[in-house]
C-alpha positions, 0 to 999 in steps of 0.5 A: 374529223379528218386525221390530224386538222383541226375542225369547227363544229355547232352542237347541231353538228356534233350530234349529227343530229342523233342526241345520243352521240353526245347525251351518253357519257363516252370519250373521244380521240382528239381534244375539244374545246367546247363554248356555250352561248346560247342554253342551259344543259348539263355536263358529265365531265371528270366524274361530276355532273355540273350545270351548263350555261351561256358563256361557259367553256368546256375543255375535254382532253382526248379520252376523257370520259363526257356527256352533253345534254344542251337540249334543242336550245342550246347553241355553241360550237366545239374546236376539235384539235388532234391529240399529239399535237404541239399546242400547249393545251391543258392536261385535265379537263376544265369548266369553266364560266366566263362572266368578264365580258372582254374574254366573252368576246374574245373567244367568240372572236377567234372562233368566228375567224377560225370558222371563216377560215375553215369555209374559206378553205384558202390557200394554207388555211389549215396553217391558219387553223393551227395560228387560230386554235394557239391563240384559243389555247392561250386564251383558255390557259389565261382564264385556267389561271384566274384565281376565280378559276381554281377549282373547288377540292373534291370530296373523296366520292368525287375523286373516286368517280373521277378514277372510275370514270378515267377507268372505264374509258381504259377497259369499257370493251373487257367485259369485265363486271362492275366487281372488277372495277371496285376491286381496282379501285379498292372499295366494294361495289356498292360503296363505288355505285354510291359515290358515282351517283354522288358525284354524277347522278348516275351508278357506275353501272350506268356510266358503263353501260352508256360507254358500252352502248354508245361504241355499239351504236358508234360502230353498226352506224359507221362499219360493216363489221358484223354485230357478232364482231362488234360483241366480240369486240366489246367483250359479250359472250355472244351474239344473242347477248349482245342484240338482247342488251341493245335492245334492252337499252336503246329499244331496237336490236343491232340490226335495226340500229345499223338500218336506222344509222343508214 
């Protein structure tokens, strides 16, 4: 995504055709809306793990901590608007399914005139794809206000997963041991690594991980930084640490990741 426009991707295309990019949980620097009409998957969103459907609309604020499992066939495309924008756009990240059929089709509407728009590429499109994205943001705040929208209230090991997950977006590069996290958060580590598996079918150790692992794929795949460099970056006290948890978690070592991405 080019820095401060808006951007209309297919799930094929936010993937990159590498199932990793979107499958572990990370965060991402610009807001999305992500619209489902096709397939059935899964959501990591807000510290919970929810079903995904045909017809349901996903908002993910910048720096919120995701993951998305469509399979090969899910079909769907993500509005990426840039964070500091003027739209008005939600503050929290939302799920939610759509069954009233005029909404469907206004959705689907505005996304295709944007796309349009967007391969078009005429004179002041990038104005059109901001007059496209308001009328998406309208849209999504009507449906937030439906009463059949409000959310559930969560139990107490959703709301904690939730702080944990917002957490890890903040701190995933520290280093620091899952000890530290509980200790902010104020519970042992056993009783957050229980409440996360509660609320998203994964420890927090896992979710971690993931975030780890998804900016070290992130990084050799897109910048010449060295791998010592990039464990330094995410807090590893060494290089030989760093390649032994690579390949433990993904089956390759950095060096192999980079060649691959290339």
């Amino acid at each position: 995504m080019t820095e401060n426009t808006i951007e209309l991707l297919t799930l094929a295309q936010l993937s990159q055709g590498q199932d990793w990019r979107v499958q572990l949980c990370h965060d991402r620097p610009v807001h999305m809306l992500i619209w489902i009409t096709r397939g059935q998957g899964l959501l990591q969103l807000d510290g919970q793990r929810r079903g995904l459907g045909a017809h349901n609309a996903v908002f993910i604020p910048a720096r919120a901590l995701f993951a998305l499992d469509m399979g090969r066939q899910g079909i769907g495309q993500a509005v990426e608007i840039p964070d500091g924008t003027e739209l008005r756009l939600p503050q929290m990240p939302r799920h939610l399914r759509i069954r009233d059929v005029q909404a469907q089709t206004e959705l689907t509407g505005l996304i295709e005139a944007a796309q349009r728009e967007q391969q078009a590429k005429r004179p002041l499109y990038h104005d059109a794809l901001e007059g496209h994205a308001a009328l998406m943001s309208v849209w999504l705040r009507r449906q937030i206000m439906q009463d059949e929208h409000v959310p559930n209230r969560r139990n107490a090991a959703a709301r904690l997963s939730a702080r944990f997950c917002q957490m890890v977006c903040e701190h995933y590069s520290s280093g620091a041991p899952m000890a530290q996290y509980a200790e902010s958060l104020e519970v042992t580590p056993t009783h957050l690594s229980r409440a996360v598996k509660s609320a998203t079918g994964k420890t927090a150790a896992d979710i971690l991980t993931e975030r780890v692992v998804h900016e070290a794929r992130h990084l050799l795949g897109t910048t010449e930084h060295s791998a010592q460099d990039i464990a330094r970056h995410l807090g590893f006290g060494s290089a030989a640490y760093f390649t032994r948890f690579m390949q433990q978690h993904t089956g390759l070592t950095p060096s192999r990741l980079r060649a691959t991405a290339a």
